[in-house]
N, C-alpha and C positions, 0 to 999 in steps of 0.2 A: 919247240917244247910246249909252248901255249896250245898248241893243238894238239897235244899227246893228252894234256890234262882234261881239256875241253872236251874230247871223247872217250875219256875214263869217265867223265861228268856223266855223259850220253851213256854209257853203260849203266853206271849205279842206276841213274831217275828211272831209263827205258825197260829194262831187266830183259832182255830178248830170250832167257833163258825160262821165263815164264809165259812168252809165247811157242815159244819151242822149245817142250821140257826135254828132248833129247842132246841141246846145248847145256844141262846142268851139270853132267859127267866132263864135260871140257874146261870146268871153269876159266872161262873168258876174263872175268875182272879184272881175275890174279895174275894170268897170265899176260893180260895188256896191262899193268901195272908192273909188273917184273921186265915189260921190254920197255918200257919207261923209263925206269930206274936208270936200265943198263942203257939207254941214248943219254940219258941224262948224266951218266957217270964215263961216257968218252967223250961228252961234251967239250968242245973247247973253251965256249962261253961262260963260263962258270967266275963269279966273283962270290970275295965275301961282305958283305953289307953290313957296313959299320955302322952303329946307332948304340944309344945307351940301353938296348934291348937285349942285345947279346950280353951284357954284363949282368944284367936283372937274370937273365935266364940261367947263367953260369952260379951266381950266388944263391937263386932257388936251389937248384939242384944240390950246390957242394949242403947247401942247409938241409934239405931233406935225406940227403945220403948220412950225415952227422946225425940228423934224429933217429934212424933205422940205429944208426951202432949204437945208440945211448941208449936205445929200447928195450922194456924189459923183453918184451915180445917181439923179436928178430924175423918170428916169420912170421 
């Protein structure tokens, strides 16, 4: 998985799409990031990482979803 990432990296910095602008109709990024995903989502390795991180990020959230409904301005 560290090498999936490591050259989705090598895409962004590199842009091969601005050395060969006929790579810009293929979007490569998107498309090695969506075959990513999907290794990373039959992954069997997969845990969840318990830290008091996840709880901060859980009470951000429910907080800013509670400020949207209490706003005068919804959208």
């Amino acid at each position: 998985m560290h090498w999936f990432l490591a050259a989705y990296m090598w895409l962004y910095i590199h842009r091969p799409f601005e050395v060969w602008p006929w790579l810009t109709e293929l979007r490569i990024e998107r498309v090695f990031m969506l075959v990513t995903i999907a290794v990373w989502a039959v992954s069997q390795q997969k845990s969840w990482t318990r830290n008091r991180l996840n709880t901060a990020f859980a009470c951000f959230f429910l907080v800013a979803i509670a400020c949207w409904l209490a706003s005068p301005y919804p959208e």
